[in-house]
Biotite code that builds the C-alpha atoms (Angstrom):
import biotite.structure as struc

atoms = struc.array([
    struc.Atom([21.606, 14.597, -2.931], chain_id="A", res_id=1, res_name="UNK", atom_name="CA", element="C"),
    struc.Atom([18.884, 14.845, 0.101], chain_id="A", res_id=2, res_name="UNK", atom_name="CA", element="C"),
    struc.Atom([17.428, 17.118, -2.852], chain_id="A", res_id=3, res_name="UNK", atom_name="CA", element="C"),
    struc.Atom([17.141, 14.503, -5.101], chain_id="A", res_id=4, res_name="UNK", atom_name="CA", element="C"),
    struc.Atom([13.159, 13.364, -5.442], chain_id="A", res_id=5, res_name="UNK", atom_name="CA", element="C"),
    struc.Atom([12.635, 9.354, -6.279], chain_id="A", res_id=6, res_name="UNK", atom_name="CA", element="C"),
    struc.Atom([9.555, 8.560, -8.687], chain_id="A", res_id=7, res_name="UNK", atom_name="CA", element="C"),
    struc.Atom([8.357, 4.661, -7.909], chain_id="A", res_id=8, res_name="UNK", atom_name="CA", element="C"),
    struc.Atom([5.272, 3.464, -10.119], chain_id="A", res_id=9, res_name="UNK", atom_name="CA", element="C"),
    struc.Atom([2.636, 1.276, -9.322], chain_id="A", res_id=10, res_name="UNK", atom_name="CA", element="C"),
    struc.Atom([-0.002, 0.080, -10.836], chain_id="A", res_id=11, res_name="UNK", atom_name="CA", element="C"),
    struc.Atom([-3.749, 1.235, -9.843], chain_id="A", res_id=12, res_name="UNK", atom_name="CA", element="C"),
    struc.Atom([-4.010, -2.124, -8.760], chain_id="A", res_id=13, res_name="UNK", atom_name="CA", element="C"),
    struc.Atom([-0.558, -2.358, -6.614], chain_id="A", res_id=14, res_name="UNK", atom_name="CA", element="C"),
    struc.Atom([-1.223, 1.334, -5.315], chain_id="A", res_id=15, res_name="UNK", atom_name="CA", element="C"),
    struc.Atom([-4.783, 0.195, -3.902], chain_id="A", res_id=16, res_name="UNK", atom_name="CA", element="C"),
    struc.Atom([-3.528, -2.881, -1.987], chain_id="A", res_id=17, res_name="UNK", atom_name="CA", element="C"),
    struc.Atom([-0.302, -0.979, -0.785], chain_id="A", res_id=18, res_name="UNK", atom_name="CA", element="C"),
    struc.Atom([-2.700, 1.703, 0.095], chain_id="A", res_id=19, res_name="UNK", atom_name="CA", element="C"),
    struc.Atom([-5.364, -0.391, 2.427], chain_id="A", res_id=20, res_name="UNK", atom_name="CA", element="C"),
    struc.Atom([-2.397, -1.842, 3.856], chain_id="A", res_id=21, res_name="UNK", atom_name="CA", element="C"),
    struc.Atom([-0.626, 1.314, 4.950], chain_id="A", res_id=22, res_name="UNK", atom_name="CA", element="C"),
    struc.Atom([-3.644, 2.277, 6.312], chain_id="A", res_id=23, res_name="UNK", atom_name="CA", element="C"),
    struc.Atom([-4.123, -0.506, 8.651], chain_id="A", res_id=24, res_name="UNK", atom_name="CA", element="C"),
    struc.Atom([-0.516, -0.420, 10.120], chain_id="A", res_id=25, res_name="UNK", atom_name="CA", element="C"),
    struc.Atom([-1.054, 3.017, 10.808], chain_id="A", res_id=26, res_name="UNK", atom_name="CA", element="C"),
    struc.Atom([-3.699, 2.360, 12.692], chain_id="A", res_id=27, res_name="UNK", atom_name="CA", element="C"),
    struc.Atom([-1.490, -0.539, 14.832], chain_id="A", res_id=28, res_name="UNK", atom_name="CA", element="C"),
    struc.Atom([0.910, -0.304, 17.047], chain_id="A", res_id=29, res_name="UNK", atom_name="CA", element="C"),
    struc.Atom([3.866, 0.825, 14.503], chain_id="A", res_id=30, res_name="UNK", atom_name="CA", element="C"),
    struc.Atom([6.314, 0.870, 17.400], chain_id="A", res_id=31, res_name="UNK", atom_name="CA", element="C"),
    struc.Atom([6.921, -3.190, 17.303], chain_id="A", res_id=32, res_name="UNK", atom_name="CA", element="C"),
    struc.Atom([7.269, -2.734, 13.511], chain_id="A", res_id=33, res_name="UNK", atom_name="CA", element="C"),
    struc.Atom([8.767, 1.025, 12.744], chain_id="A", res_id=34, res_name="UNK", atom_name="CA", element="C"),
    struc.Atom([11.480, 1.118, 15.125], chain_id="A", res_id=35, res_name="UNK", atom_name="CA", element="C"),
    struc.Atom([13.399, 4.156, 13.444], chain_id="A", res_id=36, res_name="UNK", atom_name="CA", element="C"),
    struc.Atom([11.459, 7.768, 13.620], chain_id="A", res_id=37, res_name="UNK", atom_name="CA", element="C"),
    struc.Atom([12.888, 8.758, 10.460], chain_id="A", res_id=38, res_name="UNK", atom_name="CA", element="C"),
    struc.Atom([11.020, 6.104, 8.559], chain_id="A", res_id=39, res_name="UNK", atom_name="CA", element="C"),
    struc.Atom([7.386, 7.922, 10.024], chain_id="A", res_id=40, res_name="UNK", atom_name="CA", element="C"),
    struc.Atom([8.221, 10.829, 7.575], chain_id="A", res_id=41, res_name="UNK", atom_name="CA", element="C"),
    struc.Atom([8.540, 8.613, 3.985], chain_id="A", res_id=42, res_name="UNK", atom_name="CA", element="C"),
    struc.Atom([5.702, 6.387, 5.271], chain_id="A", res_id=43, res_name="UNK", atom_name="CA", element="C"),
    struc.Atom([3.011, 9.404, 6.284], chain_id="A", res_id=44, res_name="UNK", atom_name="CA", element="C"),
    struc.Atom([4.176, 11.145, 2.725], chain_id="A", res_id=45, res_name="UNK", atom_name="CA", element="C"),
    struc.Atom([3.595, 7.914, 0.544], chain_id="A", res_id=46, res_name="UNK", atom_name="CA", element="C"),
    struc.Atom([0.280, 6.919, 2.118], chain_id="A", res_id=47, res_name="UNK", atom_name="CA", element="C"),
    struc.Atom([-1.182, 10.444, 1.847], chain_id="A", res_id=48, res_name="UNK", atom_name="CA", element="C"),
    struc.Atom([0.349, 10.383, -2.098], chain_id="A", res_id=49, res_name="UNK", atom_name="CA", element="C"),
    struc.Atom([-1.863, 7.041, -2.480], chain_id="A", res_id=50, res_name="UNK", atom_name="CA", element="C"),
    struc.Atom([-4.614, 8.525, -0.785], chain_id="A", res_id=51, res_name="UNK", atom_name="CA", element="C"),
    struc.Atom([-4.450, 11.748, -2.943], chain_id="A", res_id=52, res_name="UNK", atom_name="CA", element="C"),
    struc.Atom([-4.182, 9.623, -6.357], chain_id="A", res_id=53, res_name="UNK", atom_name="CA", element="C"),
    struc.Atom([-6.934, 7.212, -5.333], chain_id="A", res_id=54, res_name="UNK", atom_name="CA", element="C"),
    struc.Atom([-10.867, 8.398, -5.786], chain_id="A", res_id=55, res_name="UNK", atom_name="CA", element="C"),
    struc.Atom([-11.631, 4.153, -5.497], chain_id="A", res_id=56, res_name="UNK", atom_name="CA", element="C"),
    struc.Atom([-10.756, 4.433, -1.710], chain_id="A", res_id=57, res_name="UNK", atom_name="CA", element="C"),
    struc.Atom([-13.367, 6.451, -1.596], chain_id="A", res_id=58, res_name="UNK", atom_name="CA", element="C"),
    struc.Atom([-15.938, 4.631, -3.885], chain_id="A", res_id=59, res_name="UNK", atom_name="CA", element="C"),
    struc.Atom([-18.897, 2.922, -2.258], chain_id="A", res_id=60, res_name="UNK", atom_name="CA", element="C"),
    struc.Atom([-17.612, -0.776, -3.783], chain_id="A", res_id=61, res_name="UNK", atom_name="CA", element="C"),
    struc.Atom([-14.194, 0.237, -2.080], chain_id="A", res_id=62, res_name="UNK", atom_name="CA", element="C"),
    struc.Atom([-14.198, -3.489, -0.970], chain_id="A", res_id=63, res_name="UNK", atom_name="CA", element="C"),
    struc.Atom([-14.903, -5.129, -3.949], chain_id="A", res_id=64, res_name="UNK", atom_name="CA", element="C"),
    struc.Atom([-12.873, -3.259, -5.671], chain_id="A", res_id=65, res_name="UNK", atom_name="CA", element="C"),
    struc.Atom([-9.935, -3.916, -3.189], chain_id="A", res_id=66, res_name="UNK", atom_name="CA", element="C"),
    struc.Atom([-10.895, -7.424, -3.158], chain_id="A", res_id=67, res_name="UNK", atom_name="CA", element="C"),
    struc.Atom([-10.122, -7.854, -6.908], chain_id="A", res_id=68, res_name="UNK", atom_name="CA", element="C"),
    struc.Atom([-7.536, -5.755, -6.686], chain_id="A", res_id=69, res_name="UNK", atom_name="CA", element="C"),
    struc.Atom([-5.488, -8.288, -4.415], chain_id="A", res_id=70, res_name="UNK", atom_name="CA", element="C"),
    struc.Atom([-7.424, -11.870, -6.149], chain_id="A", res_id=71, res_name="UNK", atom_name="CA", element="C"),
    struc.Atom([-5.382, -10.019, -9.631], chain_id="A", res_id=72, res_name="UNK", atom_name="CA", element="C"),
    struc.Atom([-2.216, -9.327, -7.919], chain_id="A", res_id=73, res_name="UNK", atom_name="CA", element="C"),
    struc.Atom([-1.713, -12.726, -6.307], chain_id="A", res_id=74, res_name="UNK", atom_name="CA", element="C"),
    struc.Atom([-2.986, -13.920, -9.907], chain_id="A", res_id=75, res_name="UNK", atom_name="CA", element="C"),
    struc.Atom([0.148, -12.383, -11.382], chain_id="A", res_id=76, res_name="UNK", atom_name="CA", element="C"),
    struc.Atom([2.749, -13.346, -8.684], chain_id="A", res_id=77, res_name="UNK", atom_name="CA", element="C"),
    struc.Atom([1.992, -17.140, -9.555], chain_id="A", res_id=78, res_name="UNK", atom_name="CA", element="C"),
    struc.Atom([3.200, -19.262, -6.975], chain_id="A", res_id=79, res_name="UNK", atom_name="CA", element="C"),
    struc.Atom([5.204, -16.674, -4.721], chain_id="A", res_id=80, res_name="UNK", atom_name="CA", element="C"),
    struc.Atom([1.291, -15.947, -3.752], chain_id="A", res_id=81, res_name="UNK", atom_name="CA", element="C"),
    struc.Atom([0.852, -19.335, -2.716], chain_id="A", res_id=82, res_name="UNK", atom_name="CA", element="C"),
    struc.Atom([4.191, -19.431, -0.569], chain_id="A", res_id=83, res_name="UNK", atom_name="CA", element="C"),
    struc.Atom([3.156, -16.641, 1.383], chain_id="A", res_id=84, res_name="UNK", atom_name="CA", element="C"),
    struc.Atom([-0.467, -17.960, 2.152], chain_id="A", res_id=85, res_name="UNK", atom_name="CA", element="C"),
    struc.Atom([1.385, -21.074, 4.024], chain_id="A", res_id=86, res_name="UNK", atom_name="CA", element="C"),
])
């Protein structure tokens, strides 16, 4: 089964946001928050997949278009959005 590959979609929209944000905790102390070494392997492969699939982090409105990118998501969550602002 360790064979076995897992395919997880995401919207351009979800894969931006999910993107920025890997970024930044990479760039944090991960130790406080990725207490298992195994988990460095998934998380270094699925932010380099993002980064691969994703000319707009590259774009010179990357911000704006991150920006919208999250003011659409929390859009769509409704009022879980507003839960997690509090």
């Amino acid at each position: 089964m360790h064979d076995t590959e897992i395919t997880i979609k995401l919207t351009s929209d979800e894969a931006l946001v999910l993107s920025d944000w890997l970024a930044r905790v990479q760039m944090t102390d991960l130790s406080r928050l990725v207490d298992d070494p195994a988990a460095w392997a998934p998380i270094h492969r699925l932010a380099g997949t993002l980064d691969k699939a994703l000319p707009a982090i590259f774009a010179a409105d990357y911000a704006e278009r991150l920006d919208a990118a999250r003011r659409r998501l929390k859009e769509s969550m409704g009022s879980f959005a507003e839960e997690q602002d509090d």
